[in-house]
C-alpha positions in Angstrom: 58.3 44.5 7.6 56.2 47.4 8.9 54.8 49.8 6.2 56.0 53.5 6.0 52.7 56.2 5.4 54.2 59.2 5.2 52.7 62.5 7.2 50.8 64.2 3.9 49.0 60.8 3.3 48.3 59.8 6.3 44.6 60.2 8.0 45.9 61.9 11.3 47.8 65.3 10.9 51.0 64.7 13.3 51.0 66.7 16.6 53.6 69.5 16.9 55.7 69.7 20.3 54.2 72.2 22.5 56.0 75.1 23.8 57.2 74.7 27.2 54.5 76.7 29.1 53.1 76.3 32.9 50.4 74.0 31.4 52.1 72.1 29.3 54.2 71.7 31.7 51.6 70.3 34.5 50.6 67.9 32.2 54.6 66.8 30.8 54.7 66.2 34.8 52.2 64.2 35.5 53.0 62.1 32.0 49.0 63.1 31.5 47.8 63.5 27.2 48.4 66.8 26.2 45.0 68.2 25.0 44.4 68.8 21.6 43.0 71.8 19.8 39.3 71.3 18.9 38.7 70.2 15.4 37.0 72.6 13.0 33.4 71.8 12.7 31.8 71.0 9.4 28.5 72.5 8.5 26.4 70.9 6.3 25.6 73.7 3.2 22.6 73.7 0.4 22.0 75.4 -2.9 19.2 74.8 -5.3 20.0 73.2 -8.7 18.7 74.0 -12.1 15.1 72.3 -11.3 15.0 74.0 -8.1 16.1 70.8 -5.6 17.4 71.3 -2.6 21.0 69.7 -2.8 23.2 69.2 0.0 27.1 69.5 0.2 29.7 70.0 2.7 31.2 72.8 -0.1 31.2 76.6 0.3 30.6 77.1 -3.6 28.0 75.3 -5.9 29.2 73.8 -9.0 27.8 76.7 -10.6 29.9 79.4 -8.9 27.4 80.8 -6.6 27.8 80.6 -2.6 26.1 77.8 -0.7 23.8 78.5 2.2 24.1 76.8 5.3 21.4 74.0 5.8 20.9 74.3 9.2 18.3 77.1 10.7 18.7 79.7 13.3 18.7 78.8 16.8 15.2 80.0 18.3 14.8 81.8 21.7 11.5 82.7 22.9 13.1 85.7 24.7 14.9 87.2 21.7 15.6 90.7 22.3 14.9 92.0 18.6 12.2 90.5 17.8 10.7 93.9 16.8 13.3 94.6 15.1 12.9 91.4 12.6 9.0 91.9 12.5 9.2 95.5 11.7 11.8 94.9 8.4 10.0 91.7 7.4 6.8 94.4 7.4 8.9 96.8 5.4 10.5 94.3 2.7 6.5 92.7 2.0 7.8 89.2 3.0 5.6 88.7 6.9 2.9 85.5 5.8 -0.1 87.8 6.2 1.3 89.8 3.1 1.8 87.1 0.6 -1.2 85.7 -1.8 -2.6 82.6 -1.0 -1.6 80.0 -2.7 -4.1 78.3 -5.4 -5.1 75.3 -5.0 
């Protein structure tokens, strides 16, 4: 006797019929897959705890209430056009590595 999972349980969402439209069409025609929408991506996010660890979570709030950051950097180009522009706030906020202490040691 096969076993019913019903759609709200069951790992796959179902796939609605497609409007009839030229490309849906082309591909009803030649009995090809239809294509699917792209899944959302899920980005990995961080927040420090109450001892200061790094913990990572796929959640957009900490258990604390405050927003997670995401974990993964910026994407680095040597050509970036406002390079000036990040130098020249990072001078104005005190934060470039030239105007920090040194650390003890």
């Amino acid at each position: 006797m096969p076993c019913f999972i019903p759609d709200s349980i069951s790992h796959q969402a179902p796939h609605p019929l497609p409007l009839q439209t030229p490309l849906t069409s082309f591909f009803l025609l030649r009995r090809l897959p239809l294509p699917r929408p792209a899944a959302a991506a899920v980005l990995l996010q961080c927040y420090e705890n109450e001892r200061g660890e790094g913990v990572y979570t796929l959640q957009k709030v900490a258990p604390d209430g405050t927003p997670t950051r995401l974990a993964h950097p910026a994407h680095f180009s040597p050509d970036d056009k406002f390079s000036w522009h990040h130098v020249a706030l990072k001078r104005r906020f005190g934060v470039l590595l030239t105007q920090r202490s040194r650390p003890l040691l």
